[in-house]
C-alpha positions as CSV (number, residue, x, y, z in Angstrom):
1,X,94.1,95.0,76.5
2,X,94.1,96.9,79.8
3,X,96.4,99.9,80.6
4,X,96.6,100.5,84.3
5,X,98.4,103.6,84.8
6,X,100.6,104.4,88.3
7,X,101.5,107.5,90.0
8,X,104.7,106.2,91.3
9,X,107.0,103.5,89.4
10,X,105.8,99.5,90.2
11,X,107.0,96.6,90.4
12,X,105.2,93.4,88.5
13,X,107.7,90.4,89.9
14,X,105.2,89.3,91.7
15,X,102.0,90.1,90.1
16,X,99.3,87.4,89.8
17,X,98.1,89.0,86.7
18,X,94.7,86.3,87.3
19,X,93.2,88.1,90.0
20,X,92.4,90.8,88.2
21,X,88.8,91.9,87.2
22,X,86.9,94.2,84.8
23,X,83.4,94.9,84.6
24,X,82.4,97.0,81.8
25,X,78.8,97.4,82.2
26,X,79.3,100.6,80.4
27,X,81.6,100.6,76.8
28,X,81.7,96.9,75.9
29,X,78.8,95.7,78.7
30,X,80.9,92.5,79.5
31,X,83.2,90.6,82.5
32,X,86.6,90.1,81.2
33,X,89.2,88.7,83.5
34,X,93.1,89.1,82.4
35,X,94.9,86.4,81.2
36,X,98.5,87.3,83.3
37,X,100.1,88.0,80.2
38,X,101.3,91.6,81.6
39,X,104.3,94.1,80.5
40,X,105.4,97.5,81.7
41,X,105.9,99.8,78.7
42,X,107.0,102.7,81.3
43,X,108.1,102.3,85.0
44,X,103.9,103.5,85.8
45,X,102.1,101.9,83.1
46,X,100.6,98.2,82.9
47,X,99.5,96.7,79.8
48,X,97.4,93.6,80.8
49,X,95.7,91.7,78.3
50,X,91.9,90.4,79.3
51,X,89.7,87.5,77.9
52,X,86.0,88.5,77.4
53,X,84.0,86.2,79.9
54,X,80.3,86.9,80.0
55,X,77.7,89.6,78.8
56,X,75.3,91.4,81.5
57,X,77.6,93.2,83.6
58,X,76.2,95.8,86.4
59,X,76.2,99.7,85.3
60,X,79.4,101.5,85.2
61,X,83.2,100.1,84.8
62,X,85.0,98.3,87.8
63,X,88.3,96.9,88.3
64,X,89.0,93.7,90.7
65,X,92.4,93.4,91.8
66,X,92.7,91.8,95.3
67,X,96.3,91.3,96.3
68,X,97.3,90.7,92.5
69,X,101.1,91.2,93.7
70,X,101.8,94.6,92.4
71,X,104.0,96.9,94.4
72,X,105.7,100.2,94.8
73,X,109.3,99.9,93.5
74,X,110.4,102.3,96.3
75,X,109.2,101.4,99.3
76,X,106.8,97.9,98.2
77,X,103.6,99.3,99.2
78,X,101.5,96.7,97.6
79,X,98.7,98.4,95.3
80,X,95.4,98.5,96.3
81,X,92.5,99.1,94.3
């Protein structure tokens, strides 16, 4: 699973929970991409769940998210990471 915490509320309508990406070359030291299975369990906080993909990632922990479709409930800024 994958928390994502906001700092303003969001809204996941849209989200394409599939274009997301971690690299944990760090903790676990694999690729897992989510599975779009996604739920809010507070108007800032994502829980995504992720499917281990491959061993061997680079050093250090990084998230992928390229126009996954979440926005801003105020305003619908679309989230960038």
């Amino acid at each position: 699973m994958l928390r994502m915490v906001f700092s303003r509320a969001i809204d996941i309508s849209g989200m394409d929970g599939t274009a997301i990406e971690l690299d944990d070359g760090t903790f676990n030291h694999g690729q897992y991409f989510a599975i779009g299975d996604a739920v809010l369990s507070d108007p800032v906080t994502l829980d995504v769940r992720v499917l281990y993909f491959t061993s061997g990632s680079p050093a250090g922990v990084h998230l992928t998210a390229p126009e996954c479709g979440i926005v801003a409930v105020d305003d619908g800024t679309a989230w960038r990471e």
